[in-house]
C-alpha positions in Angstrom: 16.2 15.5 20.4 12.9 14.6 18.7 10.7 11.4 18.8 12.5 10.2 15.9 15.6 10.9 17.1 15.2 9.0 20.1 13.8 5.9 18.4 16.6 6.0 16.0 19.6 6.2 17.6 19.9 2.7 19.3 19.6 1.2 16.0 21.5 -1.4 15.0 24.3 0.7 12.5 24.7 -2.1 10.3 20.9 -2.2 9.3 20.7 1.8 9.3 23.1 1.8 6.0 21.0 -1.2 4.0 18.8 0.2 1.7 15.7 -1.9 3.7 17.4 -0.4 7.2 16.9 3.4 5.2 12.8 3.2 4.6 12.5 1.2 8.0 13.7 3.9 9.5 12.1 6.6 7.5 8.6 4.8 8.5 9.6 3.9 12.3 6.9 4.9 14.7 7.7 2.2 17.8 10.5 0.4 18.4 14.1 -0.2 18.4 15.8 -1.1 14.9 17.7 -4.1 16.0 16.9 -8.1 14.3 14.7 -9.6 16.2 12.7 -6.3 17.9 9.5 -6.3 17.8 8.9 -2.6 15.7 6.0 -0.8 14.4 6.2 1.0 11.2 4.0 3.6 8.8 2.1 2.2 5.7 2.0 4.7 2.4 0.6 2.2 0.5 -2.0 -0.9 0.7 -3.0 -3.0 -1.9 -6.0 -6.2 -2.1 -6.9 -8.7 -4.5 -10.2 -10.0 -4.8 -9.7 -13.5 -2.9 -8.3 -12.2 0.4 -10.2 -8.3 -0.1 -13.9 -9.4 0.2 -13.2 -10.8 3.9 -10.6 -7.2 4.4 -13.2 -5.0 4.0 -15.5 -7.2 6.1 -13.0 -7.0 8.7 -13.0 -2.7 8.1 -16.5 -2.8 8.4 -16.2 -4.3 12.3 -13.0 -2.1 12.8 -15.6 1.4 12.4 -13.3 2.5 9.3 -15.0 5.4 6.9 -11.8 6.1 5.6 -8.6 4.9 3.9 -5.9 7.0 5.7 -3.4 5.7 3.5 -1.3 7.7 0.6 -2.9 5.7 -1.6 -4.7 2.1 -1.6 -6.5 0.0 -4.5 -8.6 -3.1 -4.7 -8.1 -5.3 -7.6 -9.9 -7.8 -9.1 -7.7 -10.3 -10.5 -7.8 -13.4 -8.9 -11.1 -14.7 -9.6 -12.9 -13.5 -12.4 -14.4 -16.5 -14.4 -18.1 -15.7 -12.5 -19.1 -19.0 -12.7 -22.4 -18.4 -10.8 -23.7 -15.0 -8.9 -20.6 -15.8 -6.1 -18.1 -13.9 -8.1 -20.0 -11.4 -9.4 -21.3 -10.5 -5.9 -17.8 -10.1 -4.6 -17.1 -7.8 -7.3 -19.6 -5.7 -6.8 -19.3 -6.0 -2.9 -15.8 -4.7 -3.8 -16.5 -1.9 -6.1 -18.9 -0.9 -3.4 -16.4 -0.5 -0.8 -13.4 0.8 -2.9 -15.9 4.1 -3.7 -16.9 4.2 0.4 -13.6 3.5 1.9 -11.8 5.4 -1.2 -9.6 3.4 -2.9 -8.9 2.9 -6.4 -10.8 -0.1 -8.0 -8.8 -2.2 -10.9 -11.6 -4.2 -12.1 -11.4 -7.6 -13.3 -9.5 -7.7 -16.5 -7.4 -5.0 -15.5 -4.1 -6.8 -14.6 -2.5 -8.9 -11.7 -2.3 -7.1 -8.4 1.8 -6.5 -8.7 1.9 -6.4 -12.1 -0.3 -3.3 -12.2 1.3 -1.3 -9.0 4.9 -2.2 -10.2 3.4 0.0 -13.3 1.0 2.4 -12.2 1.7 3.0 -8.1 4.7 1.3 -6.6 7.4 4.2 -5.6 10.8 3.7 -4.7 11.5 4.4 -0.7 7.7 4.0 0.2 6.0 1.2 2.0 3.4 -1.1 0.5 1.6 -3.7 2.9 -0.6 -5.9 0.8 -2.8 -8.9 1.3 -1.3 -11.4 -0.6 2.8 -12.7 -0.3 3.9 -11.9 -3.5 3.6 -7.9 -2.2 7.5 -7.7 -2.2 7.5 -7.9 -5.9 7.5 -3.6 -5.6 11.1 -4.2 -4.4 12.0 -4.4 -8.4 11.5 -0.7 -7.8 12.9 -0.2 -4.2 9.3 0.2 -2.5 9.3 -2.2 0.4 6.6 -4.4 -0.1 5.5 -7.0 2.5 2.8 -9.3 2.7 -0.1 -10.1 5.4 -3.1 -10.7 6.3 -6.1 -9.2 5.4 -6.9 -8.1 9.2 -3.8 -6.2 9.6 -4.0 -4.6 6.0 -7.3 -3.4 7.0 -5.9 -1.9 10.2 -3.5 0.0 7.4 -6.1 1.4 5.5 -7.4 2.4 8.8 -4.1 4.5 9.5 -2.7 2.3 12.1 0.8 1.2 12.0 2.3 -2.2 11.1 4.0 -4.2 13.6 6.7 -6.7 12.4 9.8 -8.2 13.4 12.7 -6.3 12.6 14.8 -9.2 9.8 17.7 -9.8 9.5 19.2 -8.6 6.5 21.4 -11.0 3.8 22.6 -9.2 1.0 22.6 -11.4 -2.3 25.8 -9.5 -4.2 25.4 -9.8 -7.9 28.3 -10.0 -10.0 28.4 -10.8 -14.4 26.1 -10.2 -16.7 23.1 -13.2 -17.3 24.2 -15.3 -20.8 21.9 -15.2 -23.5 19.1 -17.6 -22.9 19.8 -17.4 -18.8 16.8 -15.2 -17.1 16.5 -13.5 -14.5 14.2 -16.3 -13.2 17.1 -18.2 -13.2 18.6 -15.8 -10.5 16.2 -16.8 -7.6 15.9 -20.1 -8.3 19.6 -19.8 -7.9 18.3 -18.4 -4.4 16.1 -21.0 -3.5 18.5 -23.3 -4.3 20.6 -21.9 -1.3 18.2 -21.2 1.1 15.5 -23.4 0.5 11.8 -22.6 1.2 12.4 -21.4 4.7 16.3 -20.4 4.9 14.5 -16.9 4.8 12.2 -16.4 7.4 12.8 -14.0 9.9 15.2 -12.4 7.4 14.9 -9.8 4.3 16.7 -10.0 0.9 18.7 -7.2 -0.2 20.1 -7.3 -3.7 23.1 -5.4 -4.4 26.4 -5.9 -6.2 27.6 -4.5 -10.2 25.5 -7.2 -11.7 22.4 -5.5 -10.1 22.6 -2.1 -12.8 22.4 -5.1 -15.9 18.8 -5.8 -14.6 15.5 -4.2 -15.5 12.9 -3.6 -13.2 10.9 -6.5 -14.6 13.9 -8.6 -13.9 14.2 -7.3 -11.0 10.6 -7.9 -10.1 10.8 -11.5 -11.0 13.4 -11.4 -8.6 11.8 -10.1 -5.5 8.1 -11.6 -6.1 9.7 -15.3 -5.5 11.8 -14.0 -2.6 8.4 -15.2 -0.6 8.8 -18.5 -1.5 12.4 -18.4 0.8 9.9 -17.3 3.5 11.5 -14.1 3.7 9.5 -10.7 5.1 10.7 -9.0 1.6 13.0 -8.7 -1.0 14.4 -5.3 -2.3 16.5 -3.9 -5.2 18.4 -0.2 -5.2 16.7 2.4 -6.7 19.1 3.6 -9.5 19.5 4.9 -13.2 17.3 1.1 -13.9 15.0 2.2 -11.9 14.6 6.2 -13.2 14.8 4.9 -16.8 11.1 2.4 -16.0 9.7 5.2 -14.3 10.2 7.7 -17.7 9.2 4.5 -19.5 5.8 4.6 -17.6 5.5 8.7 -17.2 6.4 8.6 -13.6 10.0 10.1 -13.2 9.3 12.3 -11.1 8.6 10.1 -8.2 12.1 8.4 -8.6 14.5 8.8 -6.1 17.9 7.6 -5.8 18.0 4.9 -2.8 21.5 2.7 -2.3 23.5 1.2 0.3 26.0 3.0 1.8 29.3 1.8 0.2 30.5 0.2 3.3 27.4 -1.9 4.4 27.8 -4.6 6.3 25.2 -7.6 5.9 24.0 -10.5 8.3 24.8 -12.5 6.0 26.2 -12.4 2.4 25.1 -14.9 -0.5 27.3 -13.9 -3.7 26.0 -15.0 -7.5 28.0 -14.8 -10.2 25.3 -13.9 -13.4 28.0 -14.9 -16.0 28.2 -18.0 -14.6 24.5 -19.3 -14.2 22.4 -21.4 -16.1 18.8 -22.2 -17.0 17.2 -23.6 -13.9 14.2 -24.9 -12.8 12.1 -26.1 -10.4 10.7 -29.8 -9.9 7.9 -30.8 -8.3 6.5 -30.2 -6.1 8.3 -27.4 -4.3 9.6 -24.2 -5.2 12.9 -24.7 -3.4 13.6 -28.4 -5.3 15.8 -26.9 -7.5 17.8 -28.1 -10.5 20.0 -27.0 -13.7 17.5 -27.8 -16.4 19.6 -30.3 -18.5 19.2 -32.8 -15.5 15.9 -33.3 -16.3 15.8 -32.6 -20.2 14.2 -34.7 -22.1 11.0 -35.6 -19.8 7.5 -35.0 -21.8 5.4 -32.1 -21.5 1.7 -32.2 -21.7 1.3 -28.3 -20.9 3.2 -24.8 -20.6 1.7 -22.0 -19.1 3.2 -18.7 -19.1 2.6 -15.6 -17.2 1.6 -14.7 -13.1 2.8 -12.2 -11.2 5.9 -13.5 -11.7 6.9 -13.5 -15.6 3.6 -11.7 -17.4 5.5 -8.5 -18.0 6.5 -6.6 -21.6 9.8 -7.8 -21.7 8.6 -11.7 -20.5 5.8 -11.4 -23.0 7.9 -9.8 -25.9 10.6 -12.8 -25.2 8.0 -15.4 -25.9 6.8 -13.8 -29.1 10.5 -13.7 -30.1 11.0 -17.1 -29.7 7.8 -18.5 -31.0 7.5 -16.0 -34.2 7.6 -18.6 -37.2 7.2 -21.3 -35.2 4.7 -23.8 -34.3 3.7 -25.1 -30.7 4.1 -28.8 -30.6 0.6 -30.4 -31.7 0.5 -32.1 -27.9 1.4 -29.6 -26.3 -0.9 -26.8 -25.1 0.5 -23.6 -24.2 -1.2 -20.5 -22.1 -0.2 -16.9 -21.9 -1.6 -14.6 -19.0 -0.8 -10.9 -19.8 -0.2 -9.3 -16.6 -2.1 -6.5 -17.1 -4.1 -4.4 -19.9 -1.1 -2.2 -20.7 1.0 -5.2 -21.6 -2.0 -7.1 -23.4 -2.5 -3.7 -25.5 1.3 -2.9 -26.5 1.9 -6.7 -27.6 -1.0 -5.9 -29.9 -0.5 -2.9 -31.0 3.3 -3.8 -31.9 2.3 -7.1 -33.5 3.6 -10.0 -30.9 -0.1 -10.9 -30.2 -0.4 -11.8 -33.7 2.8 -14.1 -33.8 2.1 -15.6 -30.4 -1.3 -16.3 -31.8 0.1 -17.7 -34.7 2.4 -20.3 -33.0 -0.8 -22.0 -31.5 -0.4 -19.9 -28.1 -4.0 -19.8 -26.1 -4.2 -16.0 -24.9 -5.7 -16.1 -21.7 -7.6 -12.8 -19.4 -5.2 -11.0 -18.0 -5.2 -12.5 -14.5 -3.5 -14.9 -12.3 -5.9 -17.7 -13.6 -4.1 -21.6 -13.7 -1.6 -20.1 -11.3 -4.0 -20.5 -8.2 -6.3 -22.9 -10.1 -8.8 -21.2 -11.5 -8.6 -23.2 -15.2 -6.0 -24.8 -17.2 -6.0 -28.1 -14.6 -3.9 -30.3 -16.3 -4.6 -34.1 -17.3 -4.4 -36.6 -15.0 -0.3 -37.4 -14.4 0.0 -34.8 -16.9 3.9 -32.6 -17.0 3.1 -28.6 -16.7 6.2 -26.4 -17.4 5.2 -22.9 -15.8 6.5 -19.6 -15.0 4.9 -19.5 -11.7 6.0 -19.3 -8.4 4.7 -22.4 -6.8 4.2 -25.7 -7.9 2.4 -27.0 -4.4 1.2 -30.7 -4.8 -2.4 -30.2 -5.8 -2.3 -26.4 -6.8 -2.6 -26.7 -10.6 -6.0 -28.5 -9.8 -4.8 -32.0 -10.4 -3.6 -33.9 -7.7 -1.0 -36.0 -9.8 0.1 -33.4 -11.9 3.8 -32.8 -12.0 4.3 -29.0 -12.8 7.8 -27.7 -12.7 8.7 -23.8 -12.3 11.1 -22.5 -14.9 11.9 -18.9 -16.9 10.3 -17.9 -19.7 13.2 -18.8 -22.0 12.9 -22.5 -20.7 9.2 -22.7 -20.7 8.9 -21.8 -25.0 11.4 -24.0 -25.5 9.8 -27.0 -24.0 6.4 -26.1 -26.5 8.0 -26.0 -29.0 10.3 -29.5 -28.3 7.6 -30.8 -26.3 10.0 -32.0 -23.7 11.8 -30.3 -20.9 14.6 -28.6 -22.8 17.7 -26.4 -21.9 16.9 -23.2 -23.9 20.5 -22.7 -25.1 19.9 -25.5 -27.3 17.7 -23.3 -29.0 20.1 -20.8 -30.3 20.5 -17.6 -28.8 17.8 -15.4 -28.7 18.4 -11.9 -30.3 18.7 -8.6 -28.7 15.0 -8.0 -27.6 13.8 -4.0 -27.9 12.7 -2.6 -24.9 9.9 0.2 -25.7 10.3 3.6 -24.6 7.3 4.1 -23.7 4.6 1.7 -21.8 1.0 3.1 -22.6 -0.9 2.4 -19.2 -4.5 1.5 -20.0 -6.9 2.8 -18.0 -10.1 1.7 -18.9 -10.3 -0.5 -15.7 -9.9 1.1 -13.4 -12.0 3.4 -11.2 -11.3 6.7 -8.9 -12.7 6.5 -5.9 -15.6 9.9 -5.6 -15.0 12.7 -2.9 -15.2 12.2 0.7 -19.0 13.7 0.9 -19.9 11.7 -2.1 -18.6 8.4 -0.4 -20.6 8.9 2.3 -23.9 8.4 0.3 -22.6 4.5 -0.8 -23.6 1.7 0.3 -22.3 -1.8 0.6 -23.7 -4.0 -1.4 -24.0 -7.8 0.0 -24.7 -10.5 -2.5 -26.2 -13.6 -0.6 -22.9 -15.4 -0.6 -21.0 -12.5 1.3 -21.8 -13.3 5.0 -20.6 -11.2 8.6 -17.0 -12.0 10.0 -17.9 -14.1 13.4 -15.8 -12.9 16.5 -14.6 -15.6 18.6 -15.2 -15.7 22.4 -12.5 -14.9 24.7 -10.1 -18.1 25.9 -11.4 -20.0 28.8 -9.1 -20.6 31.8 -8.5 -24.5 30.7 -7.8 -24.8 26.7 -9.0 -28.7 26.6 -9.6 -30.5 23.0 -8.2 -33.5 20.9 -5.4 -33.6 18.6 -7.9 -33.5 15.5 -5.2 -33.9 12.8 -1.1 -34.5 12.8 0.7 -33.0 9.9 4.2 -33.2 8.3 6.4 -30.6 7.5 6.2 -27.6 5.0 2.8 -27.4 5.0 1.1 -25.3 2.5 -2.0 -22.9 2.9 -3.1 -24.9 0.0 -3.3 -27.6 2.2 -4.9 -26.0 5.0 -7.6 -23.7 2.5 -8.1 -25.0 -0.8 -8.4 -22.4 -3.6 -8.8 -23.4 -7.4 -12.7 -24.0 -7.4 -13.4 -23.1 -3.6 -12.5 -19.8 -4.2 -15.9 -18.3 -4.9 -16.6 -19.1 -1.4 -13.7 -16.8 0.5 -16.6 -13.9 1.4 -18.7 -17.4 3.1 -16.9 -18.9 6.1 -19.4 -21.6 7.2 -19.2 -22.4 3.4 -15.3 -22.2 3.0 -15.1 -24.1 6.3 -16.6 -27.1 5.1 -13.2 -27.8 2.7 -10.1 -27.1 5.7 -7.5 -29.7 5.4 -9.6 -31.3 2.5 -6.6 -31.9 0.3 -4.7 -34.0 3.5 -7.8 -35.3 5.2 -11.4 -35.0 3.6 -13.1 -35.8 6.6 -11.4 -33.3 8.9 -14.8 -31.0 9.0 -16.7 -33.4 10.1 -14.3 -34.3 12.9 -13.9 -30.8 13.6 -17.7 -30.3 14.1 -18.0 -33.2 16.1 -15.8 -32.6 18.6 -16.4 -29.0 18.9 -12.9 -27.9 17.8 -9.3 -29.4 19.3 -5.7 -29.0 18.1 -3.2 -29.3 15.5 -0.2 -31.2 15.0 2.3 -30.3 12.4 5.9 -29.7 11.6 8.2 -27.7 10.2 7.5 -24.2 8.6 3.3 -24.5 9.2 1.6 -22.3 6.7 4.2 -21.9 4.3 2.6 -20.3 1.0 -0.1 -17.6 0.4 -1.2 -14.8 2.6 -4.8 -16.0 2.8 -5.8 -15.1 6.6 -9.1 -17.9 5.4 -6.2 -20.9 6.5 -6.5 -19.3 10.3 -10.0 -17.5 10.2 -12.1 -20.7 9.3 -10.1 -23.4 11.6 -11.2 -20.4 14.0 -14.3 -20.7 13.2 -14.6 -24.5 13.7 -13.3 -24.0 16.8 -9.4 -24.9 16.5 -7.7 -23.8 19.8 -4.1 -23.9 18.9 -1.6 -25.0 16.2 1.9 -27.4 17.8 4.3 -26.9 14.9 8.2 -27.2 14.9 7.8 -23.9 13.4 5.5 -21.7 11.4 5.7 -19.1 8.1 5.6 -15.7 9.2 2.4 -14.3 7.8 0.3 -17.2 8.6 1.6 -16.9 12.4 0.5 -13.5 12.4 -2.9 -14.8 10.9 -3.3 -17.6 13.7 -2.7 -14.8 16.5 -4.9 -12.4 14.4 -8.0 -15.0 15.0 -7.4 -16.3 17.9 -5.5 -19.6 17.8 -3.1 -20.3 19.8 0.5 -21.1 18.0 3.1 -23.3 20.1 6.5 -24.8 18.8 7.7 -27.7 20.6 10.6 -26.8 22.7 12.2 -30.3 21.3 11.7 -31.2 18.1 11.3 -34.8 19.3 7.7 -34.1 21.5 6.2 -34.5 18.0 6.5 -38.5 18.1 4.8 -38.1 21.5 1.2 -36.5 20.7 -0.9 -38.8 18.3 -4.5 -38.0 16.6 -6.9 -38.1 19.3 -4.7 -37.6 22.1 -6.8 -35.4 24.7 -4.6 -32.6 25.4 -5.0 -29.2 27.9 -3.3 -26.3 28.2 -3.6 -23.4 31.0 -4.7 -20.3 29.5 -2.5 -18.6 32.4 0.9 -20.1 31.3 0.7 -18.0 28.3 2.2 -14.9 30.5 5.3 -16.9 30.1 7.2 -17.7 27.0 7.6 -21.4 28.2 4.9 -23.6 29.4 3.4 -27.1 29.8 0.6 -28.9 27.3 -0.7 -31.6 29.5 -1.5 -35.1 27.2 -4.1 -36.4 29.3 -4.3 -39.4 27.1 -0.7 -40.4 27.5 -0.3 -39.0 31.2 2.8 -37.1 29.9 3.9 -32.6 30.2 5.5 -31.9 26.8 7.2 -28.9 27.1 6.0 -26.4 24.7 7.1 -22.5 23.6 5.5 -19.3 22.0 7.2 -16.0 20.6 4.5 -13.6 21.3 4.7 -10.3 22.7 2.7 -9.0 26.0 0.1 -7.3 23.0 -0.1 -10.0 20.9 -1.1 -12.5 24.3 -3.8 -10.3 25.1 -5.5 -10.8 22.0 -5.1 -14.3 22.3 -6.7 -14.3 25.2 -9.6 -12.1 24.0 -10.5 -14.2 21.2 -7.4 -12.9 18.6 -6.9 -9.3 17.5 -10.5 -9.0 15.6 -12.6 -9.2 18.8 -10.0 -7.6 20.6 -9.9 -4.3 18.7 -13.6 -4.4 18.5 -13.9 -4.7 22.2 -11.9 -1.9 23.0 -13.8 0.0 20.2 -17.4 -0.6 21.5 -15.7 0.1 25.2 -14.3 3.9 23.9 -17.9 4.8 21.9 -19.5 3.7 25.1 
């Protein structure tokens, strides 16, 4: 029996037939496949974006990498791109730099959004795709697993090093029916967040199967999986089928379909069941994702602004809807409305068939094909202003106005409003005509650069603008962990909240700089506090560090010396990030020690006790032992210990070269 074998054949046979089960175990290099093990699994495919790829290839740079080992791998530039000063531009070039040393293929800015582009271009059905940003799973519209993480461990992927992650449980969301005109497929996972809420998936994966699945498109089915994060859940994946051969010929890449289905007789943790024929338009109010709500409960509210596009909706067939619903029409004269392309292929085809023209003509702003007002770069709303977009989060604060109200809807929902000026159930509309899909998708490549030979690479160099600064390791843990509680937090706490992005985002290659702004949003003068004291702890609650992937909402509290995180619970990839950088993350054993540890409490912890899962923090304020718990592995407590996994692969690094 080979290694494989061996590995394979105490897996959990329930898993094994999932289509999610079938890659695992096609990319299985450690572990057992059972929910809950710790495994380690083979990367195909990596992907970065500009805001979290700066600091990633920082972070390759300490690692020794001279090579991406991966199938294939691409930087993109799509996050920011308004170079407001040298910042951006620096990055950029910094980038392009290291795509052509590390080779990778470079989408340049203007190009497209990170998962709008591979769903196009790179995503394959049955491969693995770790990226540095949580919307990754949006390749499960073609039955790639995508995932999201940091941008430590996606370096350690372009390195060639497996991932490690804990096996999820898997819920199968059976679709049945056919959507109703004017119903989206949007509508479908805010159906989904309306069950599970904005953690009911962490520790779990979404598989989508079911008759109703064959009467989606991949788009659809993109739209699908990309919002899956916002449940919290590891990824989100769709069968590869017919659907998913006939997007494949529609973007000349058929031959790297393959068929990839449940077995007929799978068996799910857990089973949600949506009946398409049955839904209707829904939408999100503010000012999270899972506050769900039909649409006609809150018709009739004014709208200020509608934005269409992200990763979530800026495809041909979102795009092409818009123009079909706006052609002839006129944008209400208070209204303003945005439209993000989601890449250069999508922008070129609406031209070249005529929908820019009508979208244009209804009063429509066409903005560069990025994620732009989605993570606040533009479009900032008016003060107490009503912003109906087809986004995937609607964070307090994330649109760039703190008192904006922005509410998440489809497509069909979000024209509607611009053209009523209030919140308005599409099917009051009339229905919207059968939409023609084009055969063909002309991908533009213009953008987007090939990364030269091996001996040609070796003659680049990085090239450091003055903003890009050196990744700092942290020291290893001293024996007593002693600090005060420097901040106490509620729950659902958002990396917004933690890292600011909108205009602060220039500063994601800077550290010390980006350090200045943690927990502005909640408490402006937490830096200052921070610096003061030399560092201390964290107090928060439920599902810590929900949101982005952004590793900058662990590595600068690291840097201002934050020793450990107390949450009820955390998100998944930002618990990875704490570990990954050195902070320790601790969940109260009960939920009721929160109400016992207040802002400056003086609090200790024995570096020791971290051999065991349960252990003691010592208020030495209060003169009370709250009980306190982790859910790391032996691995991941060593890094801890040596400073998180940075300094600790380093070390060992600078130990084998000596």
């Amino acid at each position: 029996m080979d290694d494989k074998k061996k590995i394979l054949r105490d897996a959990d046979p329930k898993l094994m037939k999932t289509v999610i089960g079938k890659i695992l175990a096609q990319h299985l290099v450690k572990g057992v496949l059972k929910p809950g093990n710790e495994i380690e699994i083979s990367i195909d495919q990596t992907l970065t974006q500009d805001a979290t790829g700066t600091v990633a290839y920082l972070e390759a740079e300490v690692l020794g990498i001279s090579r991406a080992k991966t199938e294939l791998s691409v930087s993109y530039i799509d996050h920011n791109t308004l170079k407001m000063d040298h910042k951006n531009a620096d990055d950029h070039v910094y980038l392009q730099s290291a795509a052509a040393k590390y080779g990778l293929i470079l989408s340049k800015a203007g190009n497209g959004i990170c998962h709008q582009v591979h769903l196009e271009c790179y995503a394959r059905p049955g491969k693995t795709l770790l990226g540095s940003d949580s919307h990754t799973p949006t390749a499960g519209g073609i039955g790639c697993l995508g995932i999201g993480a940091g941008g430590l461990d996606v370096a350690l992927a372009i390195g060639g090093e497996p991932f490690s992650l804990k096996t999820p449980k898997i819920i199968g969301v059976k679709l049945t029916g056919r959507l109703k005109p004017m119903v989206a497929a949007k509508d479908v996972i805010l159906a989904v967040l309306q069950i599970l809420g904005v953690k009911g998936g962490v520790g779990k994966a979404l598989e989508y199967f079911g008759p109703g699945v064959k009467t989606l498109t991949v788009p659809e089915r993109a739209t699908i999986t990309n919002m899956g994060a916002e449940t919290g859940a590891t990824t989100s994946v769709f069968p590869s089928d017919e659907v998913t051969l006939d997007f494949l010929r529609c973007v000349d890449r058929e031959e790297q379909w393959v068929r990839l289905e449940a077995d007929d007789d799978t068996e799910y943790d857990e089973v949600i069941e949506i009946n398409l024929s049955r839904l209707v338009p829904l939408i999100a109010k503010p000012h999270s994702p899972g506050d769900v709500a039909p649409v006609s409960d809150v018709a009739g509210t004014k709208v200020d602004q509608v934005c269409i596009g992200s990763c979530t909706n800026s495809s041909f067939k979102d795009l092409m809807t818009a123009a079909y619903m706006l052609k002839g029409k006129r944008v209400k004269p208070d209204v303003s409305l945005t439209i993000s392309p989601g890449s250069m292929s999508v922008y070129y085809d609406l031209a070249e068939h005529g929908y820019l023209a009508d979208l244009i003509a209804a009063g429509a702003r066409i903005l560069e094909c990025t994620c732009g007002p989605c993570i606040g770069q533009g479009q900032a709303p008016r003060s107490g202003a009503v912003s109906v977009r087809t986004f995937n989060r609607n964070f307090r604060g994330r649109s760039g106005t703190a008192d904006a109200l922005v509410y998440l809807s489809s497509v069909e929902t979000a024209v509607s409003c611009a053209l009523t000026g209030v919140i308005t159930d599409p099917r009051y509309m009339g229905e919207l005509r059968e939409i023609p899909l084009p055969q063909k998708l002309r991908l533009q490549t213009a953008l987007v650069i090939e990364p030269p030979d091996q001996e040609e690479a070796k003659e680049v160099e990085l090239i450091r603008g003055p903003n890009i600064k050196p990744i700092e390791l942290r020291g290893e843990l001293p024996e007593k962990v002693k600090g005060s509680v420097l901040i106490k937090l509620e729950d659902n706490i958002s990396t917004d909240i933690i890292m600011p992005a909108g205009i602060y985002l220039a500063l994601r290659s800077n550290v010390p700089e980006y350090a200045k702004h943690v927990f502005e949003p909640a408490d402006p003068e937490f830096y200052k506090r921070a610096k003061a004291r030399n560092g201390g702890f964290v107090i928060a609650g439920d599902n810590y560090g929900q949101g982005s992937s952004r590793e900058h909402a662990a590595l600068c509290p690291s840097y201002l010396g934050v020793k450990a995180v107390i949450a009820k619970s955390f998100a998944r990839i930002h618990l990875a990030n704490l570990i990954n950088f050195g902070i320790i993350p601790l969940t109260f054993k009960n939920e009721e020690d929160y109400d016992r540890v207040d802002p400056g409490d003086e609090l200790q912890l024995d570096s020791a006790a971290l051999d065991s899962n349960d252990l003691m923090i010592i208020n030495l304020t209060k003169g009370i032992e709250i009980p306190v718990q982790h859910n790391m592995t032996p691995s991941e407590i060593m890094r801890i210990k040596a400073g998180g996994s940075l300094a600790y692969i380093s070390k060992n690094n600078t130990a084998k070269q000596g």
